[in-house]
N, C-alpha and C positions, 0 to 999 in steps of 0.2 A: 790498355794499349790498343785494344781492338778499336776503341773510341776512334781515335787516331784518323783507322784506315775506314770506320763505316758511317761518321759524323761531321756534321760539319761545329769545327773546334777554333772557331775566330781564329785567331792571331798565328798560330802555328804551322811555320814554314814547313814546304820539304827540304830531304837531305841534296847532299852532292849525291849520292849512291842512287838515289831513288828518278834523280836528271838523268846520272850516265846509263842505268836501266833504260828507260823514257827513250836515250838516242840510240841504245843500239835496238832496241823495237821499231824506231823511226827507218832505221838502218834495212831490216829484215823485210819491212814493206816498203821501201826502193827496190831489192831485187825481187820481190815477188811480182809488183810492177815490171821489171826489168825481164824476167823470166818468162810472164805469163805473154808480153807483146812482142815478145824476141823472133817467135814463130810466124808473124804477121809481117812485120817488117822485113822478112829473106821468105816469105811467100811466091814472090817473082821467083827468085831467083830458083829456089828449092823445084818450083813447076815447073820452069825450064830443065832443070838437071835432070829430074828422075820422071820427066814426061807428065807431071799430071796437070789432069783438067780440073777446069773451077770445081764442077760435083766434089770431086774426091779430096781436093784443098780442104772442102768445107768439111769433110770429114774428120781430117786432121784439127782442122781450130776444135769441132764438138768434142773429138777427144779430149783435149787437154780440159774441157770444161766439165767432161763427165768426171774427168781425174780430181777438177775441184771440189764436184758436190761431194763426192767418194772420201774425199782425203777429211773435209768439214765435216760429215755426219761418222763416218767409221774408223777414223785415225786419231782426231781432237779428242772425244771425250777421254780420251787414254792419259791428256795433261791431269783431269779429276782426280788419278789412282797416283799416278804416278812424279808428277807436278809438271808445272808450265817448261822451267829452264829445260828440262829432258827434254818435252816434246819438239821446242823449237831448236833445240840442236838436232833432233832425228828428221826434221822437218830440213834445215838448211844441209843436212846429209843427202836426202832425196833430191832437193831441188837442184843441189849442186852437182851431183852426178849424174843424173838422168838428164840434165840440159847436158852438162859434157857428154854425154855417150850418143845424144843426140844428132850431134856432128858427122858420127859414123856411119848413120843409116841409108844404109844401100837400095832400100826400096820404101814403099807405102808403110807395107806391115809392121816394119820397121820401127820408122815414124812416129804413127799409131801410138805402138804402145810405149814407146819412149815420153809420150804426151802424157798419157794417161799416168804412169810412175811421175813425171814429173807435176803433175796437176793433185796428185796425192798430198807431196811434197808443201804446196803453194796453198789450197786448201786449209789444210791442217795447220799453214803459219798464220793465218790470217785470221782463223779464230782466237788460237794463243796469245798472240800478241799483244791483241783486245782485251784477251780476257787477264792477261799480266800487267795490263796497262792500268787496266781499272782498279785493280787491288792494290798498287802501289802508291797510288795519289790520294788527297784527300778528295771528301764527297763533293766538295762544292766546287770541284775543278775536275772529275771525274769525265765528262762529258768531252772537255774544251781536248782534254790530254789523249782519250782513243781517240779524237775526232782529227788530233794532229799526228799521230803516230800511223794512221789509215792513209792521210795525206803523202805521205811515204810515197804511195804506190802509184796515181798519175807523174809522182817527179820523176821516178821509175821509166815511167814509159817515154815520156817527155828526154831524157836524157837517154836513153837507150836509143832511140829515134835516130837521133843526131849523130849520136856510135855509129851507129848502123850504116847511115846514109854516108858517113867516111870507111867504113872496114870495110863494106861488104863487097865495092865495086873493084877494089883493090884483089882483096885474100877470100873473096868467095861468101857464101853464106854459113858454111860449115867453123870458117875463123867467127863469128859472132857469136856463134853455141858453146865454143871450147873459150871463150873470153867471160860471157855471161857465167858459164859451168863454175872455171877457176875465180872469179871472183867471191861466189857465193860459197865454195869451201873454201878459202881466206878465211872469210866471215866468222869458222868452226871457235879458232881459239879465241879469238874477243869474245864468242859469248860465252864460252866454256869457264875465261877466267876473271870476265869481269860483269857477264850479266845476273842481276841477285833475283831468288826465285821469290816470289809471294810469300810473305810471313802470314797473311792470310791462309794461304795453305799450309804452313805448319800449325796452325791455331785451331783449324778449323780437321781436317784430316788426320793429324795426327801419326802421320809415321813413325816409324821406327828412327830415334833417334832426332825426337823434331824439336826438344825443349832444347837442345844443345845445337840443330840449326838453327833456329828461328833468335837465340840470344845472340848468337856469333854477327847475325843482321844486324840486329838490333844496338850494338856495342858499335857498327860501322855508324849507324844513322847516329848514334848518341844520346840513343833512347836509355832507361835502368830497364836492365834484366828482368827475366821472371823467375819465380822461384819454381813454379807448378806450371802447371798446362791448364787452363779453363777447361770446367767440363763444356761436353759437346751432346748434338742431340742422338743419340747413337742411331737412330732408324732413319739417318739424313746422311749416317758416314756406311752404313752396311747395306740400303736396300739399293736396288738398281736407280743410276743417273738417269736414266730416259724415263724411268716410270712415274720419278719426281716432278717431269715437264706436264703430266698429266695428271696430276692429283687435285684437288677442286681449289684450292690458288691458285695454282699457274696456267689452269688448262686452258680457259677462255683467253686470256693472252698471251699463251703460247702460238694458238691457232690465229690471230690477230694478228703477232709477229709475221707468220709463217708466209700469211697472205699477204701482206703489205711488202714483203721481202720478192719473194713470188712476182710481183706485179712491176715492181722497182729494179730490178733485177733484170725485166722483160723489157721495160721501157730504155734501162741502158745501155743493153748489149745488142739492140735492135740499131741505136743508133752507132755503137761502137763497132759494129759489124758493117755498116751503109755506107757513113758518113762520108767516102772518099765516092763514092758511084753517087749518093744523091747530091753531095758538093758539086760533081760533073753535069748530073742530071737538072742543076738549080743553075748551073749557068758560068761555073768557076771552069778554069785550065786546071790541067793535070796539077801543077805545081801549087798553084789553092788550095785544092781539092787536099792534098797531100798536110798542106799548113791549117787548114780547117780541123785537121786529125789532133794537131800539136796546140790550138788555139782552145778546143776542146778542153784538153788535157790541163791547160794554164788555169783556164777556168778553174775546172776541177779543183784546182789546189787553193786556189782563195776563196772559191765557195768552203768544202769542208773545216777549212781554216776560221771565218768566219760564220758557220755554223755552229763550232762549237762555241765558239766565245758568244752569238745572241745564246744559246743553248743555255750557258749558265747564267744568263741573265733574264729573260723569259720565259723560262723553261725548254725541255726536250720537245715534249710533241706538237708542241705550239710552232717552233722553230722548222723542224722538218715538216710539218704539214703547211708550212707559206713555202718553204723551198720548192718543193712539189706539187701544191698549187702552184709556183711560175712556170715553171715545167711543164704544165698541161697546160696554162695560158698559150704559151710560146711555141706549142706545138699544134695545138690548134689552130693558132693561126699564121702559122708558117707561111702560107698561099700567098700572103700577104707581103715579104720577106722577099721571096723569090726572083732574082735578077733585079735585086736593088744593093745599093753601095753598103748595106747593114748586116747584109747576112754573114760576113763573119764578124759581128758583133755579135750575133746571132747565138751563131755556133759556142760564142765563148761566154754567154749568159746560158744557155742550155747547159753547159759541162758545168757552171756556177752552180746552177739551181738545181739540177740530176743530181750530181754525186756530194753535192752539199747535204741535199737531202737522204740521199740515197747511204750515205757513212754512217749518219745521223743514225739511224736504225740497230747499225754495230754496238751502239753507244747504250740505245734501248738494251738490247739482248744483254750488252753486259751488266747493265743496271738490276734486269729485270727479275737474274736468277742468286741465289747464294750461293759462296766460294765452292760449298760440296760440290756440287753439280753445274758450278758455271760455263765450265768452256765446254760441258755437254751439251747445255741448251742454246750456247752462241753459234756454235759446229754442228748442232742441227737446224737452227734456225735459217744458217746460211745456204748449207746445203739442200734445205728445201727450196730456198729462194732462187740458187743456181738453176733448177727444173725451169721456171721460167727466161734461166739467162740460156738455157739449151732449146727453146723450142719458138722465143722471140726469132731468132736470125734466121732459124730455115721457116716459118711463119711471112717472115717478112721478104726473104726470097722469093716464096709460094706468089705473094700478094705484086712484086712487082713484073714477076716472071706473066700472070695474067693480066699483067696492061694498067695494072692499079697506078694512078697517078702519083707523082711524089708530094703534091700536099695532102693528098686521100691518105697514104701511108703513115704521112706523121700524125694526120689527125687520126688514125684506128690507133697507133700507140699513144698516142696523148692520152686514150683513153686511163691503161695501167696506173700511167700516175696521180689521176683524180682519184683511181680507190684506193693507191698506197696511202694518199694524202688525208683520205677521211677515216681509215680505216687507223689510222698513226693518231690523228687528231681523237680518236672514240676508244681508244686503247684503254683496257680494264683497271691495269695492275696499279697498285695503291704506288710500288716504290717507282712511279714513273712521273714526273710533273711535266 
């Protein structure tokens, strides 16, 4: 049965159980999406209320981002012990009450750290999900399925956007947190009763009590029973998940991951952070400028869409290393673009080729590690690569605050994504094509 979930076995379908899995993952990364841009979109609104200036705004967005790397490296590897379904219902607990309690905050500090709880939250789902995604499909569609369950998260923004832009002006910015909040605990019992945990992880872990969960899946999918548990490599289920990422298989493409995440990471949130000041700064009205944001986001969704699907056909790093080379094409030569009728075609071939490529990499991490220790190495991987989504924006602030031109800017980040793109393309590990 392990065949099943770690081979590619011709002819055999997935279940319905292992679809409705699939969509309530798909589910989890719309409001993570929804969650993580919520705070952007009642930014006007929040700095008018409680007096702050840009500096300190930008405070609040690095919070919520420190709260991501925090939640992916120190929260996720806890699916490893204790299994995926837990984490991402402890995951959709945090996000959904720290955005609702968010509503309430009467000042900065407030704020702050209602960000940072809720970026734990948001973190910690985004590796899970990946990494539950991966283990429930077969090999040869493994790619296509994180790469559309990640897709989630621009429709996330993209539709929260459009919330927004009708609640906020009405009932304030504090009804769009107690809207986002209460949706995202809705979410609890769907996944509580009907999302199924990785039989991968009863196979491989071995809990208490796992030959009697993992059949009771098994009986839903229509697979035969097992009689016994497969033995397991015991020093993969008892020494530490982190130290597994550095043992002489994984190390060189752990730190390969890390970097290319790191760089990719840097290149999107530099423009996820701009893109409405340099939309202004390139020549758009406010109200462009503002559709540039959502044109983006569009992108996004049929890039990663279509990255997965060339992905199982081409392979993975082949596929993300052309997305990411266009990406650095396109930003280097932005200059070019600039006060012409194309640049938001622009905008929505950058969010194609960034986050197409940029998913792409989720897909690696999950590929790259075993059930033991996967959503360790994917919730670390990511949360290393957030350091670069934390120090791109105030980077990029620094560079336009000294007079640096807006196509000088894209061309210093264009650079990031030529070494996510070769450094993806030179990637070590054998279980990667």
């Amino acid at each position: 049965m392990l065949q099943y979930f770690s081979q590619d076995v011709g002819p055999i379908k997935m279940t319905k159980v292992q679809y409705f899995s699939i969509a309530i993952c798909f589910l989890m990364s719309v409001l993570d999406g929804m969650d993580v841009l919520v705070v952007s979109y009642c930014a006007p609104a929040i700095a008018q209320d409680l007096n702050l200036g840009p500096k300190t705004l930008g405070v609040v967005f690095s919070a919520g981002l420190i709260g991501m790397a925090m939640g992916a490296i120190f929260l996720a590897p806890y699916a490893d012990k204790f299994g995926r379904k837990k984490l991402i219902l402890v995951s959709a607990f945090i996000m959904g009450l720290s955005v609702l309690l968010t509503a309430f905050s009467e000042n900065i500090f407030q704020l702050i750290f209602m960000r940072v709880i809720s970026g734990l939250g948001i973190g910690c789902m985004l590796a899970t999900t990946a990494t539950l995604t991966s283990e429930n499909v077969l090999n040869n569609s493994k790619d296509f399925w994180v790469s559309f369950v990640i897709s989630g998260y621009p429709v996330g923004a993209v539709f929260s956007g459009y919330i927004a832009a009708a609640v906020i002006p009405s009932y304030g910015w504090e009804s769009m947190f107690i809207l986002a909040g209460l949706v995202t605990i809705l979410t609890l019992p769907l996944s509580y009763f009907f999302l199924t945990e990785s039989p991968q992880f009863y196979l491989k872990k071995q809990p208490s009590g796992a030959l009697e969960k993992v059949n009771k899946i098994f009986v839903k999918m229509n697979f035969k029973t097992l009689d016994r548990l497969p033995e397991v490599e015991l020093s993969l289920v008892n020494n530490s998940q982190f130290s597994q990422l550095f043992t002489s298989k994984y190390k060189i493409s752990t730190l390969q991951l890390w970097a290319s995440l790191f760089f990719a990471f840097g290149c999107l949130y530099f423009l996820i952070s701009w893109i409405p000041k340099l939309a202004t700064d390139a020549g758009l009205s406010i109200e462009l400028a503002i559709y540039a944001g959502s044109i983006f986001n569009v992108g996004a969704f049929f890039g990663i869409i279509l990255q997965g699907y060339f992905s199982s056909k081409i392979g993975l790093k082949k596929t993300i290393s052309i997305f990411l080379l266009l990406t650095f094409l396109l930003m280097a030569s932005f200059k070019f673009f600039i006060g012409t009728d194309v640049l938001l075609p622009v905008y929505f071939l950058l969010g194609f080729s960034l986050q197409g490529g940029f998913v792409g990499l989720y897909a690696v991490a999950a590929r790259l590690y075993p059930t033991e220790f996967k959503t360790t190495g994917v919730g670390w991987a990511i949360g290393m690569g957030r350091i670069g989504g934390i120090l791109a924006p105030l980077i990029g602030g620094l560079f336009i605050s000294m007079g640096l031109s807006l196509s000088a800017n894209f061309f210093v980040f264009s650079i990031p994504a030529l070494f996510a793109s070769v450094l993806t393309y030179y990637m070590s590990s054998k279980n990667i094509t």
